[in-house]
C-alpha positions in Angstrom: 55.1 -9.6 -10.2 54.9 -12.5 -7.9 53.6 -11.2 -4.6 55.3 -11.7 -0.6 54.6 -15.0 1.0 54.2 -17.1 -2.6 56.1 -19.9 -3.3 58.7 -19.6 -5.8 58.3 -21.9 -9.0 59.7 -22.6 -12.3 58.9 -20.3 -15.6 56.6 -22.0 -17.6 58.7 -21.0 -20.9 62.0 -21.4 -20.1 62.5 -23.5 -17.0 64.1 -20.9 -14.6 63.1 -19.7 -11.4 60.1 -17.5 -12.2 59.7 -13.7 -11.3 56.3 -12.4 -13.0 52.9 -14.0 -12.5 50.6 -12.9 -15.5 47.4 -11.1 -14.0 45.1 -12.5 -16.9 46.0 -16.7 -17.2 48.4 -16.6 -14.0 51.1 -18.1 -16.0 54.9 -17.7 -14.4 57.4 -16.5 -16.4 61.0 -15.1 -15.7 61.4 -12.5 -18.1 60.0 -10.2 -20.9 61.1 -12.5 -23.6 59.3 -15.5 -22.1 56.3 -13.0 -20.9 55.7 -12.6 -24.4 56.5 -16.0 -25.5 53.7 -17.1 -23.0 50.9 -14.0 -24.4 51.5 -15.3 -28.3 51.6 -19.1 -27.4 48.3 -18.7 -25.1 47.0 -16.3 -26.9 46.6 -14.0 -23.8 46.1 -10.3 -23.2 48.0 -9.9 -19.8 45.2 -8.3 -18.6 43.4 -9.0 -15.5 39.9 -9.9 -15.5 38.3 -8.4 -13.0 35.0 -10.0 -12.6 37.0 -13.5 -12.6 37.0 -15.4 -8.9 40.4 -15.2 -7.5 41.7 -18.7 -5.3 42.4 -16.1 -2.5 41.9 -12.7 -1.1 44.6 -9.9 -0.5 44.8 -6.4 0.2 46.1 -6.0 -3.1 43.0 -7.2 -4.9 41.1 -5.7 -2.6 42.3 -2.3 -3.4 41.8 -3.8 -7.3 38.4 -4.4 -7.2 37.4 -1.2 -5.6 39.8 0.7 -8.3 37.4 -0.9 -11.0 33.8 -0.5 -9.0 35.0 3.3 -8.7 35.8 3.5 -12.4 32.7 2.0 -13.6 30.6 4.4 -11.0 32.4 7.0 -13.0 31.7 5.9 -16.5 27.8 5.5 -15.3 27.5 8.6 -14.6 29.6 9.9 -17.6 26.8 8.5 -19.6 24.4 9.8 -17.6 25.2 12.9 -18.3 25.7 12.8 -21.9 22.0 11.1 -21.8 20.9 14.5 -20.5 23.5 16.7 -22.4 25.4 18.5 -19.3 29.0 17.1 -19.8 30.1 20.4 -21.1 30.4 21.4 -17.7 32.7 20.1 -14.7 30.8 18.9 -11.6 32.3 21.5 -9.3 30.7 24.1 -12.0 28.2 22.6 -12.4 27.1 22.3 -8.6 28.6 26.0 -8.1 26.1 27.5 -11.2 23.0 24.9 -9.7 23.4 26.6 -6.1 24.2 30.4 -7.3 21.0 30.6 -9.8 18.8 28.6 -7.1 19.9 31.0 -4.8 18.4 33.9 -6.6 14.8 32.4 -6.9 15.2 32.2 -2.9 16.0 28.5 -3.0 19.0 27.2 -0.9 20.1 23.9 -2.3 22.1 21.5 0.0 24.3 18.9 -1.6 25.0 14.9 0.4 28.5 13.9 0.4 29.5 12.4 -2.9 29.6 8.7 -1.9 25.9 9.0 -1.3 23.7 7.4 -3.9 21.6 10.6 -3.8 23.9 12.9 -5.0 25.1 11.0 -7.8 21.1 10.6 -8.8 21.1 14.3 -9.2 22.0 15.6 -12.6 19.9 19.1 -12.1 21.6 21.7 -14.0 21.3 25.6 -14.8 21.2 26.0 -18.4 23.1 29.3 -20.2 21.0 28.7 -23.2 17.7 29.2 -21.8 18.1 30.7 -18.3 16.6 27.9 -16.1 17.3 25.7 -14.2 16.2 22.0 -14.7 15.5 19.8 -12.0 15.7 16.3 -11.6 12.5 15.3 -9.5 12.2 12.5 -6.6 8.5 10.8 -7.4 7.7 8.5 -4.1 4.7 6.4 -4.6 3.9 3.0 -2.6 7.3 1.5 -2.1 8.8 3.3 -4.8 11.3 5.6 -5.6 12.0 7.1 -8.8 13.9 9.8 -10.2 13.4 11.7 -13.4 15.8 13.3 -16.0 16.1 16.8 -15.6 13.1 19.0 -16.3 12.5 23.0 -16.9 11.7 24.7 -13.8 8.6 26.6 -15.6 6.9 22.8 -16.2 3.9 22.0 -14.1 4.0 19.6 -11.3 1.3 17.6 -13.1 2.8 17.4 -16.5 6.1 16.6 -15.5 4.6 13.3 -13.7 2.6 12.3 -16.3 5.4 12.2 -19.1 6.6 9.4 -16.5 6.7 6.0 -17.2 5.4 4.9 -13.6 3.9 1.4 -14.6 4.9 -1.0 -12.5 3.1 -4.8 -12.9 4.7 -5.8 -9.3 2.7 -2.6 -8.0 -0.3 -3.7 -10.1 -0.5 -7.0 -8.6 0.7 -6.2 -4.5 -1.6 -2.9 -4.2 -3.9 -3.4 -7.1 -3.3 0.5 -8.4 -2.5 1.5 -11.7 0.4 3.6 -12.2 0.2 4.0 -15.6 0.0 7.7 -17.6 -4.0 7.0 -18.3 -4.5 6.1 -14.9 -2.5 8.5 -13.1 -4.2 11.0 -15.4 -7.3 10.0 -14.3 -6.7 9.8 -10.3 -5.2 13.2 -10.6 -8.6 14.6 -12.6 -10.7 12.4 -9.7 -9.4 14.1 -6.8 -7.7 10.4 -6.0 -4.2 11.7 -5.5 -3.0 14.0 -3.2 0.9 15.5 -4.0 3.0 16.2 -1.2 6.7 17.0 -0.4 9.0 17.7 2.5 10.4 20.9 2.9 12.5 23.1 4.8 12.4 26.8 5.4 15.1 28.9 4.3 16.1 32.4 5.4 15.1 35.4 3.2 18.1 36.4 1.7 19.0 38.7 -1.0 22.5 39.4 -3.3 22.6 42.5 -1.3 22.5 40.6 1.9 25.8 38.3 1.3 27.7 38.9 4.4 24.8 38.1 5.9 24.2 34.9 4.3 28.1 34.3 4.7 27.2 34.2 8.5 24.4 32.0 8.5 26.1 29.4 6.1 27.0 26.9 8.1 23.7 27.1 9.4 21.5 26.8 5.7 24.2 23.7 4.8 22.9 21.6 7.7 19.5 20.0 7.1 18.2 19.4 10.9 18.5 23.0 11.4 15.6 23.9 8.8 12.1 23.6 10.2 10.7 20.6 8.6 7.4 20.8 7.6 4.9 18.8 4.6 3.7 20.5 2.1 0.6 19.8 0.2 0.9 21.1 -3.7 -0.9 21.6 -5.9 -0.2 19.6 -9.2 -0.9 22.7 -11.8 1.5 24.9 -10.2 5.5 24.7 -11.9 8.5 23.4 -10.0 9.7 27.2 -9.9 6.6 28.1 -7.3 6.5 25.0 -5.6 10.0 25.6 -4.4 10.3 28.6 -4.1 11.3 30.1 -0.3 13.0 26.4 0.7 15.7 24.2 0.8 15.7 22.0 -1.5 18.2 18.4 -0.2 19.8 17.9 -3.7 16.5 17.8 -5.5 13.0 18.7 -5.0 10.9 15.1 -3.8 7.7 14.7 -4.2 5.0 11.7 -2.4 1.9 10.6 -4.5 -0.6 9.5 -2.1 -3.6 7.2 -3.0 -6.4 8.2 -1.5 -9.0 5.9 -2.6 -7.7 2.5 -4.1 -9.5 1.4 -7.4 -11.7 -1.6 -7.0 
């Protein structure tokens, strides 16, 4: 449909005063007949192309592009999930069953508002089949930041980093350390890494005690009000008894530190 403010011009097809632009070749028509007289003689779609550079901008295509940004956010994270088997479930179930199971092991898990690139990272799920839940983990190291696929709460720390592919040849060349899985394996075994996180307290709470907790909600879903405090871990205990007793911001993160740089 032409838009307001454009100047009217002659159908391309017929010769009348034109009506329809086409949103894929821009071709003016005046009517279905000569709309697809224009599609079989240019051999066009009628479909817009949205990664094509329009001559100007309006609210309209505005509101176009972010219609298709949003859709492909959505299909990313479709296939995300089907990468790591969880689209059985909703999101809102999904969350719910994450927060209700983390709860019982005495970990309070706060979720960032959806728009924020942190909370679509996380894919952590509680699994029917085998009881656990399965934690995607925050590994920051250097300038890095990488998340993993989900993993069983029962792994160890040390395992679950080590099945990492953390090579970097950038990092190689800027810091001179290694991040590969034989050199990480060694560090760890030389005492040259030390594994860290930030964590949050969270109040003792029990099923028993859900009034309670009911109370101090609004409290647990604001991360300021935790006591923040670093932890250092050790690499040989699970996720399960690293986390457990805190609050956990979407998934647990975790800081590799170099303490001694290879020569």
């Amino acid at each position: 449909m032409i838009e307001d403010g454009e100047i009217s011009e002659l159908c391309k097809m017929c010769g009348k005063p034109d009506k329809y632009k086409c949103p894929q070749c821009e071709t003016k028509t005046c009517s279905l007949d000569c709309c697809k007289k224009h599609k079989q003689i240019y051999n066009c779609n009628g479909i817009r192309d949205p990664t094509k550079q329009p001559n100007k901008i309006s609210e309209l295509l505005v509101q176009r592009d972010y219609n298709y940004v949003n859709e492909v956010m959505k299909n990313t994270e479709m296939i995300q999930k089907k990468l790591v088997g969880i689209t059985a479930l909703p999101d809102a179930m999904r969350y719910k069953l994450l927060k209700h199971y983390a709860r019982k092991m005495n970990v309070d898990v706060i979720l960032a508002p959806k728009i924020m690139k942190k909370h679509r990272q996380n894919l952590s799920f509680y699994s029917i089949k085998d009881k656990q839940i399965h934690w995607c983990l925050e590994l920051q190291y250097l300038n890095v930041s990488y998340v993993t696929k989900p993993i069983s709460q029962k792994t160890i720390i040390l395992d679950a980093i080590l099945e990492q592919d953390l090579f970097d040849s950038k990092l190689l060349d800027q810091y001179k350390i290694n991040t590969s899985q034989e050199s990480l394996k060694t560090f760890f075994k030389e005492g040259k890494i030390q594994l860290c996180w930030q964590s949050y307290e969270v109040l003792d709470f029990t099923e028993q005690d859900e009034y309670k907790f009911k109370n101090q909600k609004k409290k647990l879903n604001q991360v300021n009000s935790h006591e923040k405090q670093i932890l250092y871990i050790d690499p040989k205990f699970t996720i399960e008894q690293v986390i457990k007793g805190y609050t956990v911001f979407e998934f647990p993160s975790f800081e590799i530190k170099f303490l001694l740089q290879p020569q």
